[in-house]
Structure formats: C-alpha cells, structure tokens
N, C-alpha and C positions, 0 to 999 in steps of 0.2 A: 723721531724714533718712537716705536710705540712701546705701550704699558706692559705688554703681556711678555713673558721670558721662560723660557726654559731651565726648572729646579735643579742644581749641580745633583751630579750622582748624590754624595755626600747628604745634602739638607732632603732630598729622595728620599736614601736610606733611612734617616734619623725618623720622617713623618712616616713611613711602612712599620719602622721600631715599636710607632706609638700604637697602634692598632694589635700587635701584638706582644709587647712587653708591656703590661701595665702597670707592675710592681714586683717585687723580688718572687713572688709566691708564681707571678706566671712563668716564671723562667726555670722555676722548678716543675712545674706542669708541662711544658714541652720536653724537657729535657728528661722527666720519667717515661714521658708518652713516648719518646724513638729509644730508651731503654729496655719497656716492654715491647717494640714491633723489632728489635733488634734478636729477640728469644731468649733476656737474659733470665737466669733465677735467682738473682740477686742483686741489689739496686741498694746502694750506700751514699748517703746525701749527707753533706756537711752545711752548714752557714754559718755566719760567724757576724754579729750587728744587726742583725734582722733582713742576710740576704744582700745588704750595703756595701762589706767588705769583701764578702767571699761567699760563692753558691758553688759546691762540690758533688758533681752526680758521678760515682764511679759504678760501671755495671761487668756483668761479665759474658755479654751475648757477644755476637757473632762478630763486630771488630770493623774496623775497617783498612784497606790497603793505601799507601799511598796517593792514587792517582783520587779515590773515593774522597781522602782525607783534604784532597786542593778542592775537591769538586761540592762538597758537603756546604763550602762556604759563600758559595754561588748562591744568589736569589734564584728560585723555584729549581732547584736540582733537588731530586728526590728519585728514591728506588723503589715509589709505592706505587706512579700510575706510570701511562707513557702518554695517554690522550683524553680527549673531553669526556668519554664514555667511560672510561674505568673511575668516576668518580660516583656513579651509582653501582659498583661494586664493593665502594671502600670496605677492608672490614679490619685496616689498620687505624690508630689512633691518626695516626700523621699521615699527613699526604700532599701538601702546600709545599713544600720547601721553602718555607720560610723563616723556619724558628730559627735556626742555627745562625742565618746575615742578619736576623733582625737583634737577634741577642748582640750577637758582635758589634755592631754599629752604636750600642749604647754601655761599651765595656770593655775591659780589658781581658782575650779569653784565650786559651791555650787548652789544643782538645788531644789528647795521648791516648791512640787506639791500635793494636797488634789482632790481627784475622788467627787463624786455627794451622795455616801452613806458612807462618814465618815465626822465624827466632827470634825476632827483632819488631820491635817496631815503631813508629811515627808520631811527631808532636808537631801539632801546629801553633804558631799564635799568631793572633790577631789581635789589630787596638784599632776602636772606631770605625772595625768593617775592611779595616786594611790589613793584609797580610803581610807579618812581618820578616816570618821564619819557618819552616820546616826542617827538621830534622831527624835522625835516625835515631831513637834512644832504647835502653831496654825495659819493657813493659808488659803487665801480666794481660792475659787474652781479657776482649772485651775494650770500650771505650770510658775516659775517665774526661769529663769536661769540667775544666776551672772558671768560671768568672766572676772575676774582681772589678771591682768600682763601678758597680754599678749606676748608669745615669754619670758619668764622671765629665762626659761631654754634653751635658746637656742638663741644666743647674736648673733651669725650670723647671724641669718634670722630678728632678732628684728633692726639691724645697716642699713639692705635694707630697710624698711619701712619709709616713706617720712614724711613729715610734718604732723602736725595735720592739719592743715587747709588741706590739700591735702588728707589724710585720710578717713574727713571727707564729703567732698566733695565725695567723692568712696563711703562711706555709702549713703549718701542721695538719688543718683544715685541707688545704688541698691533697697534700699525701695522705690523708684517709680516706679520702673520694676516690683518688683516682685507685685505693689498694684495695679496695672492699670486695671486689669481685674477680679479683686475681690474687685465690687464697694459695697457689702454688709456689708463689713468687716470697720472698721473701724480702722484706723493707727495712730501714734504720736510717732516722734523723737522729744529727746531733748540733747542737750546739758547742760549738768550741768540742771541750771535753767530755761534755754533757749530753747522754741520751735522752734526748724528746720523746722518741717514740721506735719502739721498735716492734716490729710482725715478723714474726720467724711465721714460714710457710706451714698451710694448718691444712686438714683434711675436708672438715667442714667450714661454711658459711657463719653460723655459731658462733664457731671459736674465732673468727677476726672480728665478728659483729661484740664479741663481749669482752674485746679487747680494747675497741673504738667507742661504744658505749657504755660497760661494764658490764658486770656477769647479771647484777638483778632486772637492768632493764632487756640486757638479751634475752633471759632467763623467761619473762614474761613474753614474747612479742612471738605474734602467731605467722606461723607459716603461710603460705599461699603459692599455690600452684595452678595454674589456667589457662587454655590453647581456645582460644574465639579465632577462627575464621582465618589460619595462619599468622595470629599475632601470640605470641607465647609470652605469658605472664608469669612472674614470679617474685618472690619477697618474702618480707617482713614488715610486721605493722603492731606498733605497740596497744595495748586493752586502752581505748579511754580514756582510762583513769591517769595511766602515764601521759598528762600534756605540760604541752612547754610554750611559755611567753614569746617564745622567738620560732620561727620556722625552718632554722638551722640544722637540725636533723634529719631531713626532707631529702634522700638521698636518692637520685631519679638515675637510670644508666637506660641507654638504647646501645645495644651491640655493645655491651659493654664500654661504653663511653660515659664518661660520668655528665650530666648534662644541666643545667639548670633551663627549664622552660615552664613557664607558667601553666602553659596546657595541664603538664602532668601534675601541678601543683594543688590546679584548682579542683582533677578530678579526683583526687587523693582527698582533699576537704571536701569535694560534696558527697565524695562517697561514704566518707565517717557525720556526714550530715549532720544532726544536732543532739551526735552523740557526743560534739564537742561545743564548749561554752565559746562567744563571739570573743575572736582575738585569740584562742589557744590553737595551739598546735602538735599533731603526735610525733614520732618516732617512726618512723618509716622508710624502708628500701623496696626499691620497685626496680624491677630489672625487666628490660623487653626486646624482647628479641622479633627483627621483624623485617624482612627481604631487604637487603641496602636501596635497592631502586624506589624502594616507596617509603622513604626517608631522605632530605635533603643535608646535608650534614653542611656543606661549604656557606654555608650562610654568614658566617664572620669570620674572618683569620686567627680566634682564638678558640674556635671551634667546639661551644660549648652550649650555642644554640643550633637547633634543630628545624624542620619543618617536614609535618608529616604531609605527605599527599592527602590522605584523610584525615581531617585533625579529628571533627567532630566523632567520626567512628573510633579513633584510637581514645579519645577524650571519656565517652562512652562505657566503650572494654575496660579502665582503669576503674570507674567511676564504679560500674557494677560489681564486677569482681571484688572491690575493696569493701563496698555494699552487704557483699553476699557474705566474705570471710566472717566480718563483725558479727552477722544477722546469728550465722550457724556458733562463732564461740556465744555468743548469749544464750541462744539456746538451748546450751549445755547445762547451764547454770540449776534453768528448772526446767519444769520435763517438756522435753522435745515432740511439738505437734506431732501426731501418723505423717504428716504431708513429708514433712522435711527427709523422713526414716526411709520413703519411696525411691526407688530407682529409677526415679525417670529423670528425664530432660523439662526443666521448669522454664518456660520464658521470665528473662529477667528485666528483659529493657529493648527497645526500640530503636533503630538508632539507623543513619544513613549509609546504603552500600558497603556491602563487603570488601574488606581488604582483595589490593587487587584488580575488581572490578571497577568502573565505572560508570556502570546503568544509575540514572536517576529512579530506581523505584527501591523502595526503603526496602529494610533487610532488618530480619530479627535478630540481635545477641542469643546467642542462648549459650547456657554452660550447664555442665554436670552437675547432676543432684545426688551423685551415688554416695550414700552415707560415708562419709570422712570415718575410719579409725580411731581416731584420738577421740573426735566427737562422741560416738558409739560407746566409746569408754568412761566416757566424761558424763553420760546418761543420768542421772537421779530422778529419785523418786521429791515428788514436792516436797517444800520446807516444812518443818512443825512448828507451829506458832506457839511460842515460850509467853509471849505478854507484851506491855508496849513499854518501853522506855522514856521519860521524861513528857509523855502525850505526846511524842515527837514521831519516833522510830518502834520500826516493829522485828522483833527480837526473833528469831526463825534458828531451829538446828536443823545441821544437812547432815551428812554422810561424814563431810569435810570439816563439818563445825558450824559456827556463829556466823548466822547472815544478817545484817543490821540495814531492814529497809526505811529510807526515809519516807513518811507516809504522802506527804504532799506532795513531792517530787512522783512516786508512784504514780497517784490516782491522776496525778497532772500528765502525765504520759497517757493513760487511758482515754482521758476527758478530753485531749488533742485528738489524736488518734479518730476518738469516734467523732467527734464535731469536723473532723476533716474528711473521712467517708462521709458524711453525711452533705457535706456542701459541694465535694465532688461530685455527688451523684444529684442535689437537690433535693435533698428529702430531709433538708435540719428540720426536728420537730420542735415549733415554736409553741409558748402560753401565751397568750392575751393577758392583760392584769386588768381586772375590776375596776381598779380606783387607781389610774395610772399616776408612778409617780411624776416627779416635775423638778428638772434641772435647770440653772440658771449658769449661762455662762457667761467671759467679758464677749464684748462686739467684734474683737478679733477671732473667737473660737466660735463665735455664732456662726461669722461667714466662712470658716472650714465648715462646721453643721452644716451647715444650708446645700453647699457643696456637694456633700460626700455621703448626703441624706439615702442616694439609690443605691452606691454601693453599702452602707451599714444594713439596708434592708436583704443585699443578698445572703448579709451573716444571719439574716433572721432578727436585726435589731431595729425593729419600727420607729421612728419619732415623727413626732409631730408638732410644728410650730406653732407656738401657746400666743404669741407675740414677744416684743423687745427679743430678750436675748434668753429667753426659757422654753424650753422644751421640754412635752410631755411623752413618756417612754412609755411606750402603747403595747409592741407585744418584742418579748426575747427568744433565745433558745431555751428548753426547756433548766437546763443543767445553769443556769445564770438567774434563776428568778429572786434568790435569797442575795445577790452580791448588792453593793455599795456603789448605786448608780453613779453618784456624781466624780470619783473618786477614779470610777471604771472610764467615763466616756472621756475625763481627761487624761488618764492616761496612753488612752488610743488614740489623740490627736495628732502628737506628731507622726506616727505612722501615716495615717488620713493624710496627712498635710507631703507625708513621701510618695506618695501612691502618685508613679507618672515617669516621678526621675528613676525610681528604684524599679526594676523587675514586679511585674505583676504578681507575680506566684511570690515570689519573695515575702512583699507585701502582706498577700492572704495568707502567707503561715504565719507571719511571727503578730497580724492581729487572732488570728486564731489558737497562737501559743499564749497570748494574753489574756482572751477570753478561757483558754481553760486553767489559767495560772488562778484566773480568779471564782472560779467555776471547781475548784478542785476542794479537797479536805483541807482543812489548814494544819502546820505547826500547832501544836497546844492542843490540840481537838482531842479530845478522848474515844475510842473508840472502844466497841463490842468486841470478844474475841470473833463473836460470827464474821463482824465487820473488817477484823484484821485477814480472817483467815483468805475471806471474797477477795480480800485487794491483792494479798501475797497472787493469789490463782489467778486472777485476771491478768497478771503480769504474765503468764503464758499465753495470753491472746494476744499482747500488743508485737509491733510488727519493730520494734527499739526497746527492750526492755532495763537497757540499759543504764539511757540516761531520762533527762526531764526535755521536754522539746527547746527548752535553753542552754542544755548542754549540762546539767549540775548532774552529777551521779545519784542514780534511784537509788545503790545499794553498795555496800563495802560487805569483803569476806574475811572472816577471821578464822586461820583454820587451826585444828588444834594442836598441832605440833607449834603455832606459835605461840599459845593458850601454855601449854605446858612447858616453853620456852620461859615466857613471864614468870610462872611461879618455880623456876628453875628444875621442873623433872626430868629436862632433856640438857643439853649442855648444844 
C-alpha cells in the first residue's frame, strides 16, 4: 500500500482555516470586510476573553436570503467575482470565499441575516464546518455573525494564542485599520459591557484620525495630496519631531484596503530620510489609489499583502511625495527660497516606467510645485536672533514666538549638505597639512586602513603608511582640519569595515554625516551674534532644515499662546 493519501474534507478544512484564521483579531477582520462590501452603515462587534469565547459582528447592510445563507458556508461561494479576470477588477475587500468555512471549521458559529423584502428571517449554525440547522427566526435587516470557541477543535493552534489582554489589543488594532478610511460608516467595540472603541461616522479624515490617534497628534500631522502618472496619493504624516520606537502607526491602504507591505513602509522612511533618528518611526496614513489590474491583491488568503506590477515606480511616488510634503512644511518655518514660490513643474525624482506602461526607457516623476495655501500663510520673515543659551542653543523670536536652534545639530546639517554636493560632484576642497599628523592604530585597524585607504581618499582624507600600525594624515577636507584625528579615524572604522555588506550610498552618507558631526560647531562653543545670526540664515539654504543628518531635531518652537499659557495669561 503506498504513503501518499488523500486529506478527509475535515483535516482540509482545518489546514485552509490556518492560512486564514490566525487569531481572534483575524476573524474580526473578514468579518468587518463582507460588513462593509455588504453597504452597511453601521458595524457593532462584541468579544468577550480576547475573541476566545465570543466574536460578535452585527451590521445592517444588505442581508442575506436563505438559499445565500446555505451557500455563504460553501468554500469559495462568493458574490464578488464569477471568474479568473474579475480578480484584476476587485474593488471589494472580499472576494476568496473563504472566510466564512474557514472561520466555521475552527468554531462554533451561528450567522442571523434578513434582506430588505422579507419579514422574517434566517439563522444558521454551524460547528466545525458542519451544518447543523437553519431556521426561520425574527431578525432586524442586515447580517449578525456569532462565533464562539474559537480553536475549540483544534488545541494546538488555540495553546499559541496569547493573553486576552494581548488578543484584544490585536483586535482594537485591526478595527482601527480597517475603519480609518470609511469615515461614513460608523464602528463600536465592546468588551463584554465595556466600550473599547467607538467611531460614530465623521465628515472629515481628521476627526477618525484624532479619534485613533488623539486630537494633538492629529492636530500636528500635515496633509498631502498628489496624482503621479495615475497613481493618486493621499494622507497624513506626522512633523518629525512626533516619532515613535515602534512602527505601529504606519497605516498604508491601496483601494482602500488596509495593507501592510514593506515597499510602502520603506518608502515612507526614506522619504522622511534623516529627518528621522536610526530605529524611530512617524505617524503616518498613506492612502493610494491605483487601477485594480496594476495591483495584485490575491497574494495570501488573508489578503493584506499586495504586489504592485511596478513596485519600484509605486516605491518611488511614495518616497518623493512624502519627500516633497516634509521639504515644503520646513520651509515654512523660515523664509521660503523664490524657487519653491514658482509655479512650475519641478522634477523630483527619477524612477522607472510609467504607471500602466511597460516600455523599458525610464520615465520622470514629476509633481506640482504650485504654491500650497497653508504654506503661502505660514510664510515668515527670518528669525531675530535674541542671544545664545547655555553656549548651546540659539534663541530667535518669530511672528509665532521662541524658536530654540540647537547650534551643532544646525551647522552639522549645513557641513553634511555641503560635503555631500561637494563629493557628488568631485569637487571636495581638500588642505594638505605642513607637518602631518600621525595616528597609531592596533594591527586589526591597520588592516581595515590598508583596505579602505582608496575609498577614505575619495572623502578627501589622504593617509599614508608611516610603517607598523601608524599612519600619517597627509591631506583632509577643508572644514575637518581642526578635528581630533585619532578619535575621528576610529570612529569611522566600523563603517569602513561595512562598506560591501551594506548599500554603497548608505555607507558614503552616514561616513560623511560623521565627518561633518565632527566638522561642525560644537555644544558649549560660544559664538558671535554675527555668527549666530549666518547659521539661523543658512538654514534656509539647506535642502532638511529640519533635522541633523542623524535624525536629532535642529530646532523646537515655542509659541506664545503657550508662553503665556505658562505664566497663566490665557486659561
């Protein structure tokens, strides 16, 4: 007799279960997703043990009949496609037929639904995928699904599920994803007796975003609007200064699908570049809208990753636009170049083939440069420099109030900046020193020197092999002749020692964010008012004026309504 056998319906159903139930939170997430493809406007979820004992979606869309309500429980019966081709159509959340037998096959579930032209209507239940009963009962329009014991047959998978508080937590989480961008609809979690979370249906974007993250961080986080090449961008992105140790805030939607995909993760972080410090993360809603056919959606059965026909172009458009948003709110800050004020079309980025197309010959991003509104408003004349604070910080009144730039983190932006035009182009301006100095390092750091001797010289930093393990420093960049050689070349070594595994470009910024870390003004330094005033202005030439090329913030604002908050003039 041979090895190989045919899986009972049954142990089938239970391993299809696994791919799509993964825990209480996903059983909530299908079952909001055929609530809102259903046209309800209102969606009421109960749970009770984190999801374990009891997951309760009642809604009140469109219902279904009896013959719908036997057929619902069928693997792959759905009213979303009918064949291979309408799946680059989709522009409902659902469209597998799967969620409803896979939930069932791992619970005990009973689904109570009445359509718009009957009196009466229909409850099923199932346990473990099997239909028990059908019956006629009376019930208000719209579908109401129960399931109880979750995992009840299936004690492995139920022993991996974590805490109820931890559960539930994963629930609340998802119903703010999937609610964020259907502000018409209105939502309500409860536990037992107890409301989690509720969204009564709002007007604007706003008002659910400062309901899911609160009013101050909503209150801060800048708009964005943008059409590249028939991909239509939109959102929210928090200043900077709002970051967070986790990347849980990171709220991505394609066709309004809530989705998590790296792509758009990463291009949301190189777009806020290193106006964020290594390891933080913002505040962020990205909505994109973009032809179903040039999006692959059925990529997993829990349908939450994505694949774009063109990654690297959609990768791109996010990347620049999120770019662009940051560039112009900084700009606001102090006075805004003529360039920015123009009405034209500024090329932003380069990137491959238009949405759509598939020619191999590259294709320009470009997006609108027509002066922003709120920007135009937000216009000021430069700061006035008040005097420096603790040798540290330089004290500037606006329009708005107290602007406190940190003076190192500034000129260290500047000193980046121009060392990095300068080696883009090949035109770092190097000294030669007289009487070079002489570094001694151990025999392991010799032979990264020895190494990495041709690349240091593209930074403009000459050495020369003195013998044993010393090295004489022949010629620098100009703006490095005063730093602490030996101090410097060690701390560039692991970098050195990166250069190969890590991205090249990588690499030359963050030793070139080094070289001007050390290359910059320091903390404590006292300076001239002339000299405070040149650094406040030259923060209108850098192209980030926001943060330090390591992500620390150049400046905090203090405006006076919160000045005369402090000394209580205002209430």
């Amino acid at each position: 007799m041979g090895l190989i056998r045919i899986l009972s319906e049954k142990v089938a159903s239970q391993i299809a279960a696994g791919e799509v139930v993964e825990r209480p939170a996903s059983v909530v997430r299908e079952l909001i997703d055929n609530s809102i493809d259903s046209g309800a406007s209102r969606i009421l979820i109960k749970i009770e043990n984190g999801g374990r004992n009891l997951i309760r979606v009642a809604d009140n869309g469109a219902g279904m009949d009896r013959d719908d309500l036997l057929l619902c429980a069928e693997r792959h019966a759905t009213s979303k496609i009918n064949e291979l081709s309408d799946l680059f159509s989709v522009r409902t959340l659902g469209f597998r037929g799967e969620a409803i037998p896979s939930i069932a096959a791992v619970s005990r579930m009973a689904i109570t639904s009445r359509t718009p032209d009957q009196l009466a209507g229909f409850r099923l239940k199932l346990q473990g995928g099997k239909i028990k009963e059908i019956e006629e009962t009376g019930a208000p329009l719209g579908t109401t699904v129960e399931v109880k014991d979750l995992f009840f047959n299936t004690p492995a998978r139920k022993k991996f599920l974590r805490s109820a508080p931890t559960e539930t937590d994963h629930i609340v989480d998802t119903l703010s994803r999937i609610a964020l961008p259907f502000t018409k609809l209105s939502f309500r979690l409860d536990d037992r007796d107890k409301i989690l979370l509720s969204l009564p249906s709002v007007e604007s974007d706003v008002s659910r975003l400062s309901a899911l993250f609160g009013h101050e961080v909503a209150g801060s986080m800048i708009p964005m609007m943008k059409e590249i090449q028939g991909l239509r961008l939109s959102g929210y992105l928090s200043p900077p200064e709002w970051d967070r140790a986790r990347g849980d805030h990171l709220f991505m939607y394609v066709n309004r699908r809530s989705v998590r995909e790296r792509l758009l993760t990463h291009a949301v972080i190189e777009g806020y570049g290193s106006r964020l410090m290594k390891g933080r993360y913002p505040y962020a809603v990205i909505f994109i809208e973009i032809d179903p056919a040039l999006v692959d959606v059925n990529v997993h059965p829990a349908k939450q990753e994505v694949r774009f026909h063109q990654n690297r172009l959609v990768h791109e458009a996010v990347k620049t636009v999120v770019e662009e948003i940051l560039r112009q709110q900084a700009a606001a800050i102090f006075r805004v170049p003529s360039s920015a004020s123009e009405g034209a079309m500024e090329r932003v980025g380069r990137i491959e083939e238009p949405i759509g197309e598939y020619a191999s010959t590259p294709a320009e991003v470009t997006i609108s440069r027509e002066p922003d509104l709120q920007v135009q408003l937000m216009i000021k004349e430069s700061p006035v420099v008040l005097g420096q604070l603790k040798e540290t910080y330089i004290l500037c009144e606006t329009k708005e109030g107290l602007l406190l730039v940190d003076q190192h983190a500034a000129h260290e932006r500047r000193v980046f900046e121009k060392l990095k035009k300068s080696y883009d182009s090949a035109t770092l301006e190097c000294q030669p020193f007289l009487i070079p100095p002489t570094v001694e390092f151990s025999p392991s750091e010799s032979r990264t020197i020895l190494k990495k001797m041709e690349e240091l010289s593209q930074l403009g930093i000459t050495l020369e092999h003195f013998g044993g393990s010393t090295f004489m420093v022949r010629s620098v960049p100009n703006i490095l002749v005063d730093v602490h050689w030996e101090s410097f070349l060690r701390e560039i070594l692991p970098l050195l020692e990166e250069q190969g595994a890590v991205k090249g470009d990588q690499v030359v910024e963050s030793l070139l964010s080094l070289m001007a870390c050390h290359g910059a003004i320091r903390a404590g330094q006292r300076l001239s008012k002339e000299e405070m005033i040149a650094l406040v202005e030259q923060l209108d030439e850098v192209e980030v004026p926001t943060n330090c090329p390591h992500g620390r913030p150049v400046f905090k604002r203090l405006s006076f309504y919160e000045i005369e908050k402090m000394f209580r003039r205002v209430l």
